[in-house]
N, CA and C atoms as a LAMMPS dump frame, in Angstrom:
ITEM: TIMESTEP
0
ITEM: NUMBER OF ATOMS
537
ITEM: BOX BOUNDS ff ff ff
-5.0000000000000000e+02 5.0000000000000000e+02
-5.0000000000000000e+02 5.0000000000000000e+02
-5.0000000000000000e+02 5.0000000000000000e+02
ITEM: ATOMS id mol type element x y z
1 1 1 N -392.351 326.256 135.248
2 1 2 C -390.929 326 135.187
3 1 3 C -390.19 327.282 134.811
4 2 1 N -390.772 328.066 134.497
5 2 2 C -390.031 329.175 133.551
6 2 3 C -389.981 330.103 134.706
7 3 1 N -390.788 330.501 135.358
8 3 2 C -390.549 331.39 136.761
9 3 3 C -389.529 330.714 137.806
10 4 1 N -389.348 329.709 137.753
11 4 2 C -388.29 328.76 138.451
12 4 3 C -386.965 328.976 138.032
13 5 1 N -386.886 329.133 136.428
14 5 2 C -385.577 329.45 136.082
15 5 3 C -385.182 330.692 136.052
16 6 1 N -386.323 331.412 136.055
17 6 2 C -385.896 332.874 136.237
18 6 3 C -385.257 333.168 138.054
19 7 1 N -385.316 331.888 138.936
20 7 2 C -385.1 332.201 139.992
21 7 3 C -385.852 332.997 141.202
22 8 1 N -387.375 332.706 140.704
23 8 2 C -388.167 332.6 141.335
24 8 3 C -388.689 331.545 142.425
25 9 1 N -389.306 331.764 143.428
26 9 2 C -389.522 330.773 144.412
27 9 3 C -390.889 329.904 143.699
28 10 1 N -391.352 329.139 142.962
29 10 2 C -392.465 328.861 142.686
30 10 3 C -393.171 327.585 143.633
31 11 1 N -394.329 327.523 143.918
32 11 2 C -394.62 326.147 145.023
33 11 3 C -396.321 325.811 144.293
34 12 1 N -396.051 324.275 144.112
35 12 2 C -396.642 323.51 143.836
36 12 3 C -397.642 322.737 144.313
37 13 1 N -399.081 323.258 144.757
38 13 2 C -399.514 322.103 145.803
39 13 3 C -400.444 321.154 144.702
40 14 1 N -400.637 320.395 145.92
41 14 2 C -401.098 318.891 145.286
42 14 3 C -402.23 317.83 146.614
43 15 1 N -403.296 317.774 146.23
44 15 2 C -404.222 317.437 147.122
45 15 3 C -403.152 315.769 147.769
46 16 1 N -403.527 315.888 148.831
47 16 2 C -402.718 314.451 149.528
48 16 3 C -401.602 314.078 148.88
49 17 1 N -400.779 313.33 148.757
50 17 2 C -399.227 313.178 148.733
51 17 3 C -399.379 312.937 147.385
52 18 1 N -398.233 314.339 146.674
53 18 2 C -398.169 313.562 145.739
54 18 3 C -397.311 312.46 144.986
55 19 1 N -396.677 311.609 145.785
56 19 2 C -395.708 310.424 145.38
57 19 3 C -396.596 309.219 145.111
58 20 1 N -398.335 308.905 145.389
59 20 2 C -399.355 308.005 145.348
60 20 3 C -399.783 308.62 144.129
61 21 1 N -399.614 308.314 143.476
62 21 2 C -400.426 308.12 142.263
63 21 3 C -400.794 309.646 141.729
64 22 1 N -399.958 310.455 142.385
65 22 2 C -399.803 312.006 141.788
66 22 3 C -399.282 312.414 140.82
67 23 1 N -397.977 311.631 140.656
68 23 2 C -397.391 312.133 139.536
69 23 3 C -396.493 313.049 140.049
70 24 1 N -396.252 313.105 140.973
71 24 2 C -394.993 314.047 141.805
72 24 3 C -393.881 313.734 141.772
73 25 1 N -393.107 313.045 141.849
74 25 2 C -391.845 312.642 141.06
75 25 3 C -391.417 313.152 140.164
76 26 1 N -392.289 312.739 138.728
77 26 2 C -392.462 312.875 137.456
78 26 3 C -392.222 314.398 137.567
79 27 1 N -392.45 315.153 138.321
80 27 2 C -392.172 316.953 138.444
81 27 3 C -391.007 317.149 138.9
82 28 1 N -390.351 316.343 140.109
83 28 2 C -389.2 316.242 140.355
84 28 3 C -388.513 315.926 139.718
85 29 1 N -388.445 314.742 138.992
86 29 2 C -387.504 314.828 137.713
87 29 3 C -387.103 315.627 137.018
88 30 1 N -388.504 316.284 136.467
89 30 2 C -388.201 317.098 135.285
90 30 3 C -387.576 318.549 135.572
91 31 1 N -387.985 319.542 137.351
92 31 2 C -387.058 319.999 137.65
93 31 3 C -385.711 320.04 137.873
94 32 1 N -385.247 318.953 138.209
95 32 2 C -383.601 318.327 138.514
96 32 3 C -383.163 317.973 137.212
97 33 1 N -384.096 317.988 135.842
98 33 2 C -383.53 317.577 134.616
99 33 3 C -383.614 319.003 134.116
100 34 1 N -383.987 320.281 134.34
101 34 2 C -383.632 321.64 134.331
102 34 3 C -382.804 322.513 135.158
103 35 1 N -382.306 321.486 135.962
104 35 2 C -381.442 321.941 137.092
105 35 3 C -382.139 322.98 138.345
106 36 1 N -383.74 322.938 138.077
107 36 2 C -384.104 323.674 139.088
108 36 3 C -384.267 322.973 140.99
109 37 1 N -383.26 323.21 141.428
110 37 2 C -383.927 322.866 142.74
111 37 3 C -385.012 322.516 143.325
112 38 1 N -385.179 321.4 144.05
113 38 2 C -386.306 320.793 144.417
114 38 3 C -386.102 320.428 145.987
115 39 1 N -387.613 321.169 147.444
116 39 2 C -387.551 320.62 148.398
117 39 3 C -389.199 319.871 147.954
118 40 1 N -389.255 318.872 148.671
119 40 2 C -390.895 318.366 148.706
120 40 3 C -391.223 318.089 150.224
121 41 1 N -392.148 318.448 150.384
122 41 2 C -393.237 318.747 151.455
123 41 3 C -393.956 317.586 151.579
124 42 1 N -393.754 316.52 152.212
125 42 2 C -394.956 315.6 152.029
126 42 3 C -396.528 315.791 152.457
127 43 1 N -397.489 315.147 151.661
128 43 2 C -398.963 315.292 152.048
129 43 3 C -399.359 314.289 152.781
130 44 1 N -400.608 314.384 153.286
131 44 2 C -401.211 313.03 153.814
132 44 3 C -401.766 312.475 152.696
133 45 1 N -401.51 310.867 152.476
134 45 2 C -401.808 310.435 151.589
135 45 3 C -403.644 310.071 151.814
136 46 1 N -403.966 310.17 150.538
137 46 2 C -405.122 309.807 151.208
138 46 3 C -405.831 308.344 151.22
139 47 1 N -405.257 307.798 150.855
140 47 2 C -405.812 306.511 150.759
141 47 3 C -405.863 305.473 152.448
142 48 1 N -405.1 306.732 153.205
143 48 2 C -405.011 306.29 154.551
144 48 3 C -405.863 307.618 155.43
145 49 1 N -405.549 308.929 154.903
146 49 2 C -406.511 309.327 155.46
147 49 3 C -407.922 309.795 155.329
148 50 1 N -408.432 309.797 154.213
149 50 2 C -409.759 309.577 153.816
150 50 3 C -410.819 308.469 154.307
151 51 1 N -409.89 306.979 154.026
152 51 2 C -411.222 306.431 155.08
153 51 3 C -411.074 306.703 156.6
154 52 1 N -409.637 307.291 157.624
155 52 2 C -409.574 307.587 158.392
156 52 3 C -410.415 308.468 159.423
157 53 1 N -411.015 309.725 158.037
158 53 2 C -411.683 310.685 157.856
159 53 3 C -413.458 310.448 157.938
160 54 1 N -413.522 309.042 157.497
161 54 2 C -414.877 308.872 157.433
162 54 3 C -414.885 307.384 158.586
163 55 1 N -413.839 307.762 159.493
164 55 2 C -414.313 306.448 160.429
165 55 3 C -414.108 305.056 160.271
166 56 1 N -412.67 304.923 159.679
167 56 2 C -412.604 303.604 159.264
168 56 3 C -411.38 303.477 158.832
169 57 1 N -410.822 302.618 160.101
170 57 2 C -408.845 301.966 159.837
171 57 3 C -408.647 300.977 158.867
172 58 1 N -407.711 301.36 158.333
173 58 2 C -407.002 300.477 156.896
174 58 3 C -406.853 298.968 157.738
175 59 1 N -406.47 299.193 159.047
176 59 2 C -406.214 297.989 159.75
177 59 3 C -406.505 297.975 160.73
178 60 1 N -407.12 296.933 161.993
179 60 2 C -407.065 296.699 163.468
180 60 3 C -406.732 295.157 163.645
181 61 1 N -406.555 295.582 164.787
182 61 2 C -405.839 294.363 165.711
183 61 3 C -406.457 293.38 165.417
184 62 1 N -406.324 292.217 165.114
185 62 2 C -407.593 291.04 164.825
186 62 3 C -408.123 290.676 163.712
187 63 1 N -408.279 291.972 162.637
188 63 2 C -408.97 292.139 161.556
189 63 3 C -408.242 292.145 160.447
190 64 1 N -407.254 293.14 160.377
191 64 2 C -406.096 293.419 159.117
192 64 3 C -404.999 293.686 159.79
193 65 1 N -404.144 292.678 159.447
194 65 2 C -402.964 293.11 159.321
195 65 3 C -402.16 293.713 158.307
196 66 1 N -402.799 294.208 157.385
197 66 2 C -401.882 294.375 156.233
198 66 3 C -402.774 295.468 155.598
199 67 1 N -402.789 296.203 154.301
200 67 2 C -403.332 296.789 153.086
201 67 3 C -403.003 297.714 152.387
202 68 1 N -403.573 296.927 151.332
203 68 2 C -403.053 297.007 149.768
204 68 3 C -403.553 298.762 149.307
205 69 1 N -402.444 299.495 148.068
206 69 2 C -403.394 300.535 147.839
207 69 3 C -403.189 299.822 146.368
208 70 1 N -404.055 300.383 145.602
209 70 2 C -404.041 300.295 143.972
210 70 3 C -404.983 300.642 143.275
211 71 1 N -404.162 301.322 142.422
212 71 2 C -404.655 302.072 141.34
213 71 3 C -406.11 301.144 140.171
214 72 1 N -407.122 301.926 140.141
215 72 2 C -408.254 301.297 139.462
216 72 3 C -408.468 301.897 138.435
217 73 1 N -407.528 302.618 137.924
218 73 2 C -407.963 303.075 137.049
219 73 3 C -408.022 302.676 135.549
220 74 1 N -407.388 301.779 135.072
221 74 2 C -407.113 300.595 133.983
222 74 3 C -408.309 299.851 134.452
223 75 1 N -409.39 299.195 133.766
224 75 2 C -409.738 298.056 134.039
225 75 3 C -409.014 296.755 134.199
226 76 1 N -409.117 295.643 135.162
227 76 2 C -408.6 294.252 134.8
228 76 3 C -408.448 293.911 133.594
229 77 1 N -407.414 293.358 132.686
230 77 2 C -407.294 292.912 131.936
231 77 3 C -406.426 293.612 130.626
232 78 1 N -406.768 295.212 131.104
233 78 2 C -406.142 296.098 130.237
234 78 3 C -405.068 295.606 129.694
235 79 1 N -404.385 295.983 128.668
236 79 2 C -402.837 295.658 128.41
237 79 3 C -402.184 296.487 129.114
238 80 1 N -402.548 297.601 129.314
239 80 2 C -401.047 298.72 130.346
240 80 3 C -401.411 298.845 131.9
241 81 1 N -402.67 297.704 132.07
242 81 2 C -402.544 298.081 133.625
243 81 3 C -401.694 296.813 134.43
244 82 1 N -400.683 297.52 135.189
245 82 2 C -399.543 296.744 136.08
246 82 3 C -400.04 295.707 136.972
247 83 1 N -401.373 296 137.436
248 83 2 C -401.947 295.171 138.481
249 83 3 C -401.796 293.811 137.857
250 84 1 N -401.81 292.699 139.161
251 84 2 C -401.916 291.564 139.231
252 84 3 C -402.991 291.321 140.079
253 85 1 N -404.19 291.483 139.51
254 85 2 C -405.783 291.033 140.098
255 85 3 C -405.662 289.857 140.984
256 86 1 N -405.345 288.969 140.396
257 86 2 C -405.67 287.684 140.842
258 86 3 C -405.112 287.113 142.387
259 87 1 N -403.381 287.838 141.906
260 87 2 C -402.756 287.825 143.198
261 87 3 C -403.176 288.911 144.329
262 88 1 N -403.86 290.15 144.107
263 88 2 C -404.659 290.432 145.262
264 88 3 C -405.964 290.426 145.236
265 89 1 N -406.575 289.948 144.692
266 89 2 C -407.499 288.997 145.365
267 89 3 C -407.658 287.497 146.147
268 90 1 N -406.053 287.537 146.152
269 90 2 C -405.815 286.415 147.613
270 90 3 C -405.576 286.901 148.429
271 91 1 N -405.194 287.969 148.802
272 91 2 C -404.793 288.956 149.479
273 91 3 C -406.251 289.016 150.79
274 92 1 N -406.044 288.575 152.624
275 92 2 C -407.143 288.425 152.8
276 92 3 C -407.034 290.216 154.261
277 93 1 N -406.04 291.439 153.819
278 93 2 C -406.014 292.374 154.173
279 93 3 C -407.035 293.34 154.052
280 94 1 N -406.832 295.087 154.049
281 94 2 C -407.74 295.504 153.663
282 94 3 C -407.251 295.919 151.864
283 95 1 N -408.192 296.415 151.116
284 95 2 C -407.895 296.767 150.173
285 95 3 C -408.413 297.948 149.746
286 96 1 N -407.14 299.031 148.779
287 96 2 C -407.977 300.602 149.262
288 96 3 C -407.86 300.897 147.597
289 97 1 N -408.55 300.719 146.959
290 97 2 C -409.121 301.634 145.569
291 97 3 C -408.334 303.141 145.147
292 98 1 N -408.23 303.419 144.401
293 98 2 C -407.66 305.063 144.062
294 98 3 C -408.222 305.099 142.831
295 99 1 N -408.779 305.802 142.01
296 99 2 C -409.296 306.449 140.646
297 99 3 C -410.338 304.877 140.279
298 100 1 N -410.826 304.144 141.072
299 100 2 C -411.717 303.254 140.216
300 100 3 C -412.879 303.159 140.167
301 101 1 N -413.438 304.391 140.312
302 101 2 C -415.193 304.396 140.658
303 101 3 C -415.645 303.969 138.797
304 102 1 N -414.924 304.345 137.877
305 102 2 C -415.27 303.741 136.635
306 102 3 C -415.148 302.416 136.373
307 103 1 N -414.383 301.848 136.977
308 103 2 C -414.047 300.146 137.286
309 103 3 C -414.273 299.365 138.198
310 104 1 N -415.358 299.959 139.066
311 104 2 C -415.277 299.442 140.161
312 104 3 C -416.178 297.883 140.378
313 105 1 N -417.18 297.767 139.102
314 105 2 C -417.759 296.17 138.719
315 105 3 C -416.94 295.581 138.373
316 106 1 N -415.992 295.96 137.247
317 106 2 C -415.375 294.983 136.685
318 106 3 C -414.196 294.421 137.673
319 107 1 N -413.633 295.541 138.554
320 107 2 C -412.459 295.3 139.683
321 107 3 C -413.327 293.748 140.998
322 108 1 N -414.443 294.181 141.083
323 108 2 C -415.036 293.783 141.937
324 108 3 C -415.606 292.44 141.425
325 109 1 N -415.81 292.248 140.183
326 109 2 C -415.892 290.653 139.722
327 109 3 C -414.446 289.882 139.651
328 110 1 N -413.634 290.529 139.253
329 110 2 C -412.561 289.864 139.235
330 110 3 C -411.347 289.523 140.648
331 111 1 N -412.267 290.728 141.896
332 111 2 C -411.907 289.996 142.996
333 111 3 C -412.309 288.649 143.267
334 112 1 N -414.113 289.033 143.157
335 112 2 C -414.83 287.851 144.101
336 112 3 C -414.678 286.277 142.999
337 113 1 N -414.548 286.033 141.67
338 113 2 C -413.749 285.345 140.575
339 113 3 C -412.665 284.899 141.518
340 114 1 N -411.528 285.596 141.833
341 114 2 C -410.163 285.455 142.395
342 114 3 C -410.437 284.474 143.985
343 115 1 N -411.439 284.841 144.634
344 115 2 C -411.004 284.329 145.914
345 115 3 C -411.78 284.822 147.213
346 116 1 N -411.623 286.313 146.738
347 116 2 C -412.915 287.198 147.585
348 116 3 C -413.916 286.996 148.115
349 117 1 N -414.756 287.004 148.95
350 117 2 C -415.651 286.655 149.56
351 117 3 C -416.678 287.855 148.956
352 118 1 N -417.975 287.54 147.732
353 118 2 C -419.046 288.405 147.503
354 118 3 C -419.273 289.389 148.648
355 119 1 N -419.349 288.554 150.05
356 119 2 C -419.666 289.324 151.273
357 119 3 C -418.84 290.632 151.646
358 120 1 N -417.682 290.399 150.733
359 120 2 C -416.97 291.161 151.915
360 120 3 C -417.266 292.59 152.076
361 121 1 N -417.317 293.019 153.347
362 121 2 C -418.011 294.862 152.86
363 121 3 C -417.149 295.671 152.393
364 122 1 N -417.652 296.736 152.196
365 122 2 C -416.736 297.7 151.107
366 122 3 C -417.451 298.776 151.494
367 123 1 N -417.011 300.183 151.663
368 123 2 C -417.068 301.534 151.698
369 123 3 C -416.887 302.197 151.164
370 124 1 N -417.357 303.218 149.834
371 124 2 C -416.962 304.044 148.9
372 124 3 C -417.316 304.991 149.826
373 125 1 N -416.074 305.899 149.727
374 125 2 C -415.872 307.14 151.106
375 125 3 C -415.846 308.301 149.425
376 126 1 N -416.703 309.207 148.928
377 126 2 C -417.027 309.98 148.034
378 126 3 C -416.282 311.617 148.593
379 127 1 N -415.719 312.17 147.892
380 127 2 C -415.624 313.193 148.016
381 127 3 C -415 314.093 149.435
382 128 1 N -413.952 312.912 149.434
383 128 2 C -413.464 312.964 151.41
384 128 3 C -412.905 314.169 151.458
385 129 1 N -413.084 314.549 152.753
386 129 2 C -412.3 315.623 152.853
387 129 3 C -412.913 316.729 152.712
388 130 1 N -414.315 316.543 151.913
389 130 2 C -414.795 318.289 151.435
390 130 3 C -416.214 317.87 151.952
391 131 1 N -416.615 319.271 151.924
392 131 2 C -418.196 319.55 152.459
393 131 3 C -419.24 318.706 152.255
394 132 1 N -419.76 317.899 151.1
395 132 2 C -420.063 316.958 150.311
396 132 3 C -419.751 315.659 150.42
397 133 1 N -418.911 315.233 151.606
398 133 2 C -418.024 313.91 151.602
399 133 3 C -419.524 313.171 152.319
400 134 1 N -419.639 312.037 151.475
401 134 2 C -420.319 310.578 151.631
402 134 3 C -419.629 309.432 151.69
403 135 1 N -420.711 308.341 152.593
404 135 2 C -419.475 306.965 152.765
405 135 3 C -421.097 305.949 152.29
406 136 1 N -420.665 305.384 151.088
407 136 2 C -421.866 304.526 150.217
408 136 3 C -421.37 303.084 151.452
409 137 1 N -422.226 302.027 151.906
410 137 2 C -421.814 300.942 152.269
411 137 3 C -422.378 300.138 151.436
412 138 1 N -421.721 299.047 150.874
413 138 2 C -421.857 297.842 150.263
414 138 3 C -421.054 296.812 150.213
415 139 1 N -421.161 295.909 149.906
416 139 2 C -420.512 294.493 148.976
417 139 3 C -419.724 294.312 148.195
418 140 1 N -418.706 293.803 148.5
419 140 2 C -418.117 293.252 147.147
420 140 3 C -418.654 292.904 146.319
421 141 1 N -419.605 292.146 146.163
422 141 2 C -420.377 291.477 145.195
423 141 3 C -421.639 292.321 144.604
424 142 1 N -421.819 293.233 145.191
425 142 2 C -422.624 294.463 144.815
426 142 3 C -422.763 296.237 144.67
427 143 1 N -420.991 296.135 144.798
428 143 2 C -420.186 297.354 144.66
429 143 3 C -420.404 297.966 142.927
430 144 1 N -420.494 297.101 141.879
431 144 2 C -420.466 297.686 140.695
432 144 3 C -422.128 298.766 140.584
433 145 1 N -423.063 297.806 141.085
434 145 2 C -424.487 298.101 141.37
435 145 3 C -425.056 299.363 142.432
436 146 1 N -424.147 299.487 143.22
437 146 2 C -423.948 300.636 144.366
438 146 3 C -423.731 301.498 143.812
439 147 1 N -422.424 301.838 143.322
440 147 2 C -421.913 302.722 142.38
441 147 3 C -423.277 303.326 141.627
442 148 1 N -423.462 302.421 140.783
443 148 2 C -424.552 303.063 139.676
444 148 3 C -425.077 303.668 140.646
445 149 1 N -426.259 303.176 141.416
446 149 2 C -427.753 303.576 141.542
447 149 3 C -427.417 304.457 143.058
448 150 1 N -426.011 304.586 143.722
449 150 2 C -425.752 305.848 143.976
450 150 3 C -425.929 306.816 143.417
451 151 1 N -425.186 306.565 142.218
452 151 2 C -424.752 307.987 141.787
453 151 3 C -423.405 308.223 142.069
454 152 1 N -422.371 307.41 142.284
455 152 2 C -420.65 307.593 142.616
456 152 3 C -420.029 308.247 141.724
457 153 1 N -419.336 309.256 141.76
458 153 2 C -418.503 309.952 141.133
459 153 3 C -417.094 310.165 141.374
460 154 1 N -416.446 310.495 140.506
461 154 2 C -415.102 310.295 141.611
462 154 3 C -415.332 312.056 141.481
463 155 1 N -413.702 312.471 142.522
464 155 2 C -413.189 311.354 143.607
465 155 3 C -413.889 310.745 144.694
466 156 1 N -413.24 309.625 144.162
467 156 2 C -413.691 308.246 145.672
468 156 3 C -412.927 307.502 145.876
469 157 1 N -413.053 306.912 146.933
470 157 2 C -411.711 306.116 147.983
471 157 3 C -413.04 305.102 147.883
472 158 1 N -412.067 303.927 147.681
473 158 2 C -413.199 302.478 147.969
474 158 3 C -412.447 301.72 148.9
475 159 1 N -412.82 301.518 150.077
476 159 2 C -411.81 300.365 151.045
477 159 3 C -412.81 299.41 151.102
478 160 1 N -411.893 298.06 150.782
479 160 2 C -412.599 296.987 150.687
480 160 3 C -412.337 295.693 152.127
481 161 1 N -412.595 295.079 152.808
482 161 2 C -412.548 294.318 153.777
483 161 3 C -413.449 294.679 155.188
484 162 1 N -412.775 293.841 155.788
485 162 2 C -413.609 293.687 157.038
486 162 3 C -413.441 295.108 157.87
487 163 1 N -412.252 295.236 157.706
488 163 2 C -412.19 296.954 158.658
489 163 3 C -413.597 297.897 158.307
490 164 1 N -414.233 297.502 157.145
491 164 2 C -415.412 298.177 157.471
492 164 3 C -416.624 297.974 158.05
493 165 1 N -416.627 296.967 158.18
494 165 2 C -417.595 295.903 159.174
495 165 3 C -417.482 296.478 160.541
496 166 1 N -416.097 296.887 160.739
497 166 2 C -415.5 296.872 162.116
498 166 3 C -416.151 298.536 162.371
499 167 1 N -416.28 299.286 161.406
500 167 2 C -416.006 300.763 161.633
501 167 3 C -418.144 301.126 161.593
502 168 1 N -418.51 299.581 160.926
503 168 2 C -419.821 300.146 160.689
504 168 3 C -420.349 298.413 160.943
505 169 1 N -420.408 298.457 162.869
506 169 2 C -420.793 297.337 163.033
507 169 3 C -422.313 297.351 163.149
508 170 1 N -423.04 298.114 163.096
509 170 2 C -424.437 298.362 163.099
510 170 3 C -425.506 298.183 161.777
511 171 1 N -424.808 298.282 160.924
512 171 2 C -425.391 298.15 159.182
513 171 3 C -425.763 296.976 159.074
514 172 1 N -426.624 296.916 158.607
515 172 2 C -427.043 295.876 158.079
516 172 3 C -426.865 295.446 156.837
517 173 1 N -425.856 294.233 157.279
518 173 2 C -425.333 294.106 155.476
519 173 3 C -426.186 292.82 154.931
520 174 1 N -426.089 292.871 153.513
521 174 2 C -427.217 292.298 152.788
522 174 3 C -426.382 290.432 152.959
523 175 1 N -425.455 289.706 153.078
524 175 2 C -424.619 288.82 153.156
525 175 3 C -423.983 288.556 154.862
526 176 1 N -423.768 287.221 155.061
527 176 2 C -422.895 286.907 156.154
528 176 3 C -422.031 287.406 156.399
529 177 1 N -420.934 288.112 157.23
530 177 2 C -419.399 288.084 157.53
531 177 3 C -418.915 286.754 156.8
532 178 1 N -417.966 287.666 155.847
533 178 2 C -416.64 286.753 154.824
534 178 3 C -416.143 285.857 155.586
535 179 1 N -415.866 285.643 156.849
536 179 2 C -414.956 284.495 157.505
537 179 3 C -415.633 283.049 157.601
């Protein structure tokens, strides 16, 4: 900020957009609350292009019409996390994870609890984007267990529904198709 007020050009990057769960705003504010001028550049967010990246639409024709992003990083139940679990886990779209590879049992019981189908598949897309990028396939109902005995670390993108069925119709998943 201080090279900014000196009237310097300063530029800020930020992996995929930061208005998702970046905290980019929160910078905009606080420049425009120093009176420093602000243009923003949008990123690709990644929660659309990461599983994009590893072969797999948030939505298709037939399959999803809709999906959810949200933040995992609170466990269910937390007192400061905003989510309403229950109401998306009626939710029968895709569903795309951001920071919950630490929550990702407890997120994942309190889907399939909610409404979820144990079956439904799920894709932890690891480390998208970089040299190292992996796509774990599993279960809803066996996503907390994946995680572990992967080895999941963040960052990871978890998309949950059938669009991954669709993107990885050859796997052999351990459960029926959710429908």
């Amino acid at each position: 900020m201080s090279r900014a007020l000196e009237g310097k050009r300063v530029v800020r990057f930020k992996g995929g957009d930061p208005f998702v769960f970046g905290r980019g705003y929160e910078e905009v504010l606080a420049c425009r609350e120093a009176g420093v001028p602000v243009t923003v550049v949008p990123g690709l967010t990644s929660p659309v292009a990461v599983p994009a990246l590893a072969g797999i639409p948030v939505t298709h024709r037939g399959v999803a019409h809709e999906f959810t992003v949200v933040s995992g990083h609170l466990p269910p139940g937390h007192e400061g996390s905003l989510v309403d679990w229950s109401a998306i886990a009626r939710l029968t779209g895709t569903l795309v994870l951001m920071m919950a590879v630490e929550n990702a049992g407890a997120i994942a019981a309190v889907l399939v609890d909610g409404g979820r189908a144990a079956s439904t598949p799920v894709a932890v897309v690891c480390d998208g984007s970089m040299p190292a990028e992996r796509t774990v396939l599993t279960t809803l109902g066996e996503l907390g267990a994946a995680v572990e005995t992967e080895g999941v670390r963040a960052p990871a993108i978890i998309v949950v529904g059938e669009v991954v069925r669709v993107a990885h119709p050859d796997h052999r998943w351990s459960s029926p198709p959710s429908r």
